[in-house]
C-alpha positions in Angstrom: 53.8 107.8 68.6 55.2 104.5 67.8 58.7 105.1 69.4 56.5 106.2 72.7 54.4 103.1 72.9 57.5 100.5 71.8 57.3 97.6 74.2 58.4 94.3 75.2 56.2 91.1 75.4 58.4 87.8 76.1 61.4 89.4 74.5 59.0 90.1 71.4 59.3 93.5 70.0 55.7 95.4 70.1 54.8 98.8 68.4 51.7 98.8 70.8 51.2 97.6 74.3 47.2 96.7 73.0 46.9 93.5 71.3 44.1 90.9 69.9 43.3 88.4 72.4 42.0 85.2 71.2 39.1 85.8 70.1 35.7 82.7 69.8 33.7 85.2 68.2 32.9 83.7 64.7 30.5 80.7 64.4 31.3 80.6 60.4 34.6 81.7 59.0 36.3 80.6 56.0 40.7 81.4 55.8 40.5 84.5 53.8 37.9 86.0 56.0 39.8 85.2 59.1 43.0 86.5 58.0 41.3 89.6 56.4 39.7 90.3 60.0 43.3 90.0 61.9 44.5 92.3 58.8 42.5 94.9 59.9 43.2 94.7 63.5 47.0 95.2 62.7 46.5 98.4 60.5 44.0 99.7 63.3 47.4 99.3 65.6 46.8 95.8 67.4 50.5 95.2 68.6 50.3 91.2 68.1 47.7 88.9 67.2 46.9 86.0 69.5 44.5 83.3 67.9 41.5 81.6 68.5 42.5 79.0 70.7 42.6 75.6 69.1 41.4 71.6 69.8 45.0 69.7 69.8 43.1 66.9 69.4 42.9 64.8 65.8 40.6 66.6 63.9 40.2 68.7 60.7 38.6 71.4 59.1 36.2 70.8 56.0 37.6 70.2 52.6 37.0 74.1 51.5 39.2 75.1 54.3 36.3 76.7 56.2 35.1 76.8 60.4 31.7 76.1 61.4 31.2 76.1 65.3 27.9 75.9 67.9 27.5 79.7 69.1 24.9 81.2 70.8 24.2 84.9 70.9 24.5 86.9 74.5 24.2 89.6 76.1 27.1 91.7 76.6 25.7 93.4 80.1 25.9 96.7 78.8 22.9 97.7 77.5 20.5 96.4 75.6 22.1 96.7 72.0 25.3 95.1 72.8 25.1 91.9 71.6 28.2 88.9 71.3 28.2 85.6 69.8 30.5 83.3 71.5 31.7 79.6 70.4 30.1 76.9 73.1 30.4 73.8 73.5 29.0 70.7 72.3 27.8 67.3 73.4 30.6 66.3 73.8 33.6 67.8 72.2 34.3 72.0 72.3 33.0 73.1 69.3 36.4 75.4 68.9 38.7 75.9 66.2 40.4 72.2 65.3 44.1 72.0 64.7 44.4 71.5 60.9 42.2 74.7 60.6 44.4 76.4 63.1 47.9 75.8 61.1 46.4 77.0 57.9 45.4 80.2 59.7 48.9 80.4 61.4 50.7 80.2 58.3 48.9 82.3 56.3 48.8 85.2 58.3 52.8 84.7 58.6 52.6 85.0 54.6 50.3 88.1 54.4 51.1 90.0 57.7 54.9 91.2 58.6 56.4 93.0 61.3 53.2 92.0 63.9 54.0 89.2 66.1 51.4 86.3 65.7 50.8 84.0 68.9 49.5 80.9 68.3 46.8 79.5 71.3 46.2 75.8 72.1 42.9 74.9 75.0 43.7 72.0 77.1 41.4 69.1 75.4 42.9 65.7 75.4 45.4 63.9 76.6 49.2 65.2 77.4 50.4 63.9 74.3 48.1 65.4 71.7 49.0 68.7 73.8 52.5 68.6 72.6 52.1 67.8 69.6 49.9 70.3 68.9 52.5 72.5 70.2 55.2 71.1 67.9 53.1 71.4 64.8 51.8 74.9 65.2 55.5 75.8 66.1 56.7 74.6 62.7 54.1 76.8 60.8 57.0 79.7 62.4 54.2 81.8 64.3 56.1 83.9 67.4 54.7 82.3 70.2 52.7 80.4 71.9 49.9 80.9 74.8 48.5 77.9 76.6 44.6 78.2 77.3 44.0 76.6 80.7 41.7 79.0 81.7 38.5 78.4 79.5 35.3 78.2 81.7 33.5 76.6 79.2 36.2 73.5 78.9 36.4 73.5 82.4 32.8 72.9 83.1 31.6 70.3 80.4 34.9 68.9 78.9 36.2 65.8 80.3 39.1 65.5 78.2 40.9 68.2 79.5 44.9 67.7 80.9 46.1 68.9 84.0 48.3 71.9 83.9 51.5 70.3 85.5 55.1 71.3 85.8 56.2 68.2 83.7 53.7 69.0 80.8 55.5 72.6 80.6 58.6 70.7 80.4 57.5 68.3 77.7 56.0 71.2 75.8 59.5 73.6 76.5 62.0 70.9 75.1 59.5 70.7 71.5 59.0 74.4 70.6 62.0 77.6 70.5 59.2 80.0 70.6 58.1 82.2 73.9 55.2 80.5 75.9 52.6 82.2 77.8 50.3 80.6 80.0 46.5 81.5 80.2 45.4 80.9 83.9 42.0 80.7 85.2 40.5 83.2 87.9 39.3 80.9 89.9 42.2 78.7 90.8 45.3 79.3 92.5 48.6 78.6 91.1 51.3 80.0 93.3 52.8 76.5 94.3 53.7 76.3 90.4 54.8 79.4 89.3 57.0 79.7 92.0 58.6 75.9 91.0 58.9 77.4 87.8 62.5 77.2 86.2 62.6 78.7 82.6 59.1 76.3 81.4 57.4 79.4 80.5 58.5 83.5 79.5 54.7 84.7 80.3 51.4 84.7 82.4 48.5 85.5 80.9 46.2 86.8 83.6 43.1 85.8 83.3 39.9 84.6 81.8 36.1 85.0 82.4 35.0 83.6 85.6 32.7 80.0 85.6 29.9 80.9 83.2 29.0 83.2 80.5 25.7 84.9 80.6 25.8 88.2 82.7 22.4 87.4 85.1 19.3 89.2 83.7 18.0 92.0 86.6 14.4 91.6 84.9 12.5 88.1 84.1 13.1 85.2 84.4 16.8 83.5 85.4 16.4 80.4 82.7 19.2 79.0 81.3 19.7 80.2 77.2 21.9 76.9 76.6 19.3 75.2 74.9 19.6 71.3 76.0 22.9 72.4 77.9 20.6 72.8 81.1 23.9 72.2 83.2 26.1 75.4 82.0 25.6 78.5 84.5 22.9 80.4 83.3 25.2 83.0 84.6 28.2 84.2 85.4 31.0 86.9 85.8 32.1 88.8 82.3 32.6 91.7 80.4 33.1 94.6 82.7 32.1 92.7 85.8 35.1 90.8 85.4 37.7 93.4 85.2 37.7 93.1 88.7 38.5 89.6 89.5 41.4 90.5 86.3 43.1 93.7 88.5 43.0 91.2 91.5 44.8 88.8 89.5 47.3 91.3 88.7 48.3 92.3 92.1 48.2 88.7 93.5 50.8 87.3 91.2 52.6 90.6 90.0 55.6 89.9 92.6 55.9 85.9 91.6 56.1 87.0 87.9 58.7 89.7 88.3 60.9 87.0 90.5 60.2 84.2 87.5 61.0 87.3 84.9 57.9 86.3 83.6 56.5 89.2 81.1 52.5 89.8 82.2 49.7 89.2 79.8 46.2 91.2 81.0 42.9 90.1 79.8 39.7 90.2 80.8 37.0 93.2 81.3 38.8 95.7 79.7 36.1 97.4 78.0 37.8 101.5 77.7 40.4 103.0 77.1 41.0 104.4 80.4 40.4 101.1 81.8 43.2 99.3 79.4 45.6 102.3 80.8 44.7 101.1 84.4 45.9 97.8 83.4 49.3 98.8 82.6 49.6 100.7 85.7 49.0 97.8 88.1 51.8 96.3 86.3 50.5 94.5 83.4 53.5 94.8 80.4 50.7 94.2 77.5 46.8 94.1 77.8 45.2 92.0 75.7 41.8 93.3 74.0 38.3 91.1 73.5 35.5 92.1 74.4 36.2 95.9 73.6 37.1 94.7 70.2 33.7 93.1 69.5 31.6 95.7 70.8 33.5 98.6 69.3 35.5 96.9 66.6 39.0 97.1 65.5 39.0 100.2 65.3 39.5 100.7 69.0 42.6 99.5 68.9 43.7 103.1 67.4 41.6 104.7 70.1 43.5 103.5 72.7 46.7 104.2 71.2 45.7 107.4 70.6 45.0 107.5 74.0 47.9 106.3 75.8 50.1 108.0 73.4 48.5 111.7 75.4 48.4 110.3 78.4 51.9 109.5 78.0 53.2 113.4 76.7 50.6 114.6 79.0 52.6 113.6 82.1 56.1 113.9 80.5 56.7 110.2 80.1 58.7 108.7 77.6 57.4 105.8 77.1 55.5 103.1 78.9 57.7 101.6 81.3 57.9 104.7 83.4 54.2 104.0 84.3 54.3 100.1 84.5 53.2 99.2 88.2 53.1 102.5 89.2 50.1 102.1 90.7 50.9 98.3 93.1 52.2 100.5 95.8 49.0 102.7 96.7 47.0 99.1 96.8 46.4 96.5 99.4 43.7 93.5 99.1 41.5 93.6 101.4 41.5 90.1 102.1 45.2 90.2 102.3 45.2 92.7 104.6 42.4 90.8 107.3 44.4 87.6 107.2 47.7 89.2 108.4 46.1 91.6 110.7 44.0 88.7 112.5 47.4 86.8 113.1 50.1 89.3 113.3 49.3 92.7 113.9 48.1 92.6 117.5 48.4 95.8 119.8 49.0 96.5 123.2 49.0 98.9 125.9 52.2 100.0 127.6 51.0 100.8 131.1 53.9 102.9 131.6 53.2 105.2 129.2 49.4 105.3 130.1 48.1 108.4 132.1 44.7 106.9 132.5 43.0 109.7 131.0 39.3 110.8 132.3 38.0 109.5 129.0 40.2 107.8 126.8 39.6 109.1 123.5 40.4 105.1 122.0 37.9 103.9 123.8 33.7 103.2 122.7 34.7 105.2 119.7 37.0 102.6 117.8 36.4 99.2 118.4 35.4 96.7 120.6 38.5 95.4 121.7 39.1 98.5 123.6 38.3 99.0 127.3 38.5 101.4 130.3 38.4 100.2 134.4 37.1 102.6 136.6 40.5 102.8 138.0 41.5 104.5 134.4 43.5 101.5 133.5 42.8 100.7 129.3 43.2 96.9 128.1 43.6 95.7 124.8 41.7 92.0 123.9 43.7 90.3 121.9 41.4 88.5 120.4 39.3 90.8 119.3 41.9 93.3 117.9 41.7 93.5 114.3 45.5 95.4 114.2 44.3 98.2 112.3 46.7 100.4 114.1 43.7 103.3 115.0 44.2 103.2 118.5 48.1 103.5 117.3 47.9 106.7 115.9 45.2 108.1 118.3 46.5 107.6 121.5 48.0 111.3 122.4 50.2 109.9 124.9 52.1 106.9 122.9 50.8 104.3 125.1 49.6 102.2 122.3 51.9 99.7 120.2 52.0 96.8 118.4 52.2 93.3 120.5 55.8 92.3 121.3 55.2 88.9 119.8 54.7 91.0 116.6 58.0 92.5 117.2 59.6 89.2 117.2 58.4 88.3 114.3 58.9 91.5 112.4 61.6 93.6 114.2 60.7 96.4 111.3 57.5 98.1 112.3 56.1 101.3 110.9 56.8 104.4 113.2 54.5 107.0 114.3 53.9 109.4 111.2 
C-alpha cells in the first residue's frame, strides 16, 4: 500500500497523499501532549504534519512550556453531537500559538518523529519584519517546510496587525529560509495578478481556508452572536462541509497558474470523507490536507482514507496516484466562467444562405428569446440577447446556424458540429 500511495509535496517525499493540516483545536496543551497528539496522527498514516499556525510576533510561552488560548466551543453543522473547539481571538491580539512555544514544538517533534515531513506554519500578525524572522527562526529548528497562513478569517476580520501578502515579502522571506514554502490563500480574495509574477518565491499553494466567519447559521432559534463581547465577528459563516465547495472552486480556478509556476497544490477545507478527500485529488489537488475530518473522527481517519484510496486505486488498475491527479478538470466548467465568455464572445448567427425558412423553425419559442421568425420565414438572431449557448447550433437541421464571425476573428478554432 505504501508504494501505491508514494507522493510528492514540494519535492518532499510522502508515504500518503492525506496529511494534518494546521490544526487551532486545543485551548490547553502542554509540549508532551502536543507532540504525543501529532505522534499518533503519523502512526494512523498522516503523510506530513503541518502545525498550528504561529504569532511571529515577540511573545512567549509560560515558564512550564505550556499553551493556553481563548476558544469557544461550535457547532460543527453536522448534527447535533458534533461539537469543535476552535482558538479565537482576543481583544486585541490572536490568542494563537506564540513563537517561542511554536520552536519548542518544531524541534521536538524533529527529535521524536522520523521519516514524516514536519511543516512549520506562521499567520500574518505584525509587521514584515517580525514575519521574517519568524521564518528564519523556525527554519533553524530544521522542520521541512514552511506554509504561510494568509488566509485566517479570524485575523482578517479583527487583527489590525496583519502584513500584506506582497511579492517583495516572499522575496525577503525566500533569501532567509532553504526550506519549501507554501502559501495559504484565502477564499475570498483573488490572487492571480501574483501568482502569475511569481518567479521561484514559493514551491506551493495551499488552497484554501474557511470563508469570513465561523459558526455554521443555526436553521432553528435565534441568529445571536456566541462571541461573547466579540459582538462584531459573524455570527455565521461558511465551514465544514459547506465549504468544500468554495475549496473545489479554488482548485479549478488556479489549477492551470500552479502547474505553469510548477507550484505543488495543497487542498484544505471541507473535506469531511473519504470519498470526498479522493475527489480532491481528482480535480488536481497533489496532497489534501485533513482538519475538520480529523476532529470529528480522530486520527484515526487518517488510516481510513488510506485504506480507501489504496482500493480505489487497485480497483481501477492504477498504480499509483498520479494516474488519477486532475483527471477530473476536463469534464468541469464554472458556471460563472462560462456566462462571462459566452456574454462577450460566443455570439451566433444565421447564415441566410443556408436557411430554408422552415414552416416552423424548430429553434424558435422553444430555446430562447433571442430567437425569431418573420412571417416571410426569415429567422434573426439578437445579438444582444444571445447567451452563446450553441443550442440553436446543434439544432438547426439545416446548418444555418453558426457562431458570429467577429467570434471567428477572435478564435479562428471553433468546435465543429458533433
Amino acid at each position: 500500500m505504501v508504494r501505491v500511495l508514494d507522493c510528492e509535496w514540494m519535492s518532499l517525499k510522502l508515504n500518503s497523499p492525506y496529511i494534518m493540516a494546521s490544526l487551532t483545536l486545543m485551548s490547553n496543551v502542554d509540549l508532551k501532549r502536543h507532540i504525543d497528539y501529532y505522534k499518533k496522527a503519523c502512526e494512523a498514516g498522516a503523510g506530513a504534519i503541518v502545525l498550528p499556525s504561529v504569532n511571529p510576533e515577540a511573545c512567549g510561552a509560560s515558564e512550564n512550556n505550556s499553551v493556553v488560548v481563548d476558544s469557544l466551543m461550535i457547532d460543527t453543522g453536522l448534527n447535533k453531537d458534533h461539537r469543535m473547539g476552535f482558538a479565537v481571538l482576543g481583544p486585541t491580539v490572536p490568542n494563537i500559538i506564540p513563537l517561542n512555544y511554536g520552536l519548542s514544538l518544531a524541534k521536538g517533534l524533529k527529535e521524536e518523529i522520523k521519516g514524516t515531513p514536519i511543516i512549520a506554519s506562521i499567520a500574518n500578525i505584525g509587521q514584515e519584519e517580525e514575519i521574517v524572522r519568524a521564518v528564519e527562526e523556525l527554519g533553524k529548528t530544521d522542520i521541512d517546510g514552511i506554509e504561510l497562513n494568509f488566509s485566517c478569517p479570524n485575523i482578517g476580520a479583527k487583527n489590525k496587525r496583519k502584513s500584506v501578502l506582497t511579492n517583495e515579502l516572499l522575496k525577503k522571506i525566500r533569501k532567509v529560509i532553504k526550506q519549501p514554502i507554501s502559501l495559504k490563500i484565502t477564499p475570498y480574495g483573488d490572487y492571480s495578478l501574483i501568482l502569475v509574477s511569481l518567479d521561484g518565491e514559493i514551491d506551493g499553494l495551499t488552497l484554501s481556508n474557511a470563508y469570513i466567519g465561523l459558526v455554521p447559521p443555526e436553521i432553528e432559534g435565534k441568529q445571536y452572536s456566541p462571541f461573547g463581547q466579540r459582538e462584531e465577528w459573524a455570527p455565521c459563516g461558511v465551514y465544514g462541509p459547506f465549504e468544500r465547495l468554495l475549496t473545489f472552486y479554488q482548485l479549478y480556478k488556479y489549477h492551470d497558474i500552479a502547474k505553469k509556476k510548477n507550484l505543488s497544490i495543497a487542498c484544505v477545507g471541507g473535506m469531511v470523507s473519504v470519498d470526498e478527500a479522493i475527489q480532491s485529488i481528482l480535480l488536481g489537488a497533489d496532497i489534501v490536507q485533513l482538519s475538520s475530518a480529523i476532529a470529528w473522527h480522530g486520527t484515526h481517519f487518517f488510516q481510513e482514507c488510506n485504506m480507501v484510496l489504496a482500493d480505489y486505486l487497485k480497483t481501477h488498475n492504477f498504480d499509483n496516484i498520479n494516474y488519477i491527479k486532475g483527471s477530473a478538470l476536463p469534464y468541469i466548467k464554472s458556471n460563472v466562467d462560462e456566462l462571462n465568455n459566452s456574454s462577450t464572445k460566443r455570439k451566433m448567427r444565421v447564415d441566410e444562405g443556408k436557411c430554408k425558412k422552415c414552416k416552423e423553425c424548430m429553434c424558435c419559442n422553444r430555446l430562447c428569446i433571442a430567437i425569431s421568425q418573420k412571417s416571410d420565414g426569415i429567422v434573426k438572431i439578437d445579438r444582444a440577447l444571445c447567451s452563446g449557448c450553441k443550442w440553436c447550433y446543434y439544432m438547426c437541421v439545416n446548418g444555418a446556424i453558426m457562431e458570429d464571425d467577429s467570434y471567428l476573428l477572435n478564435n479562428p478554432t471553433v468546435i465543429k458540429r458533433a
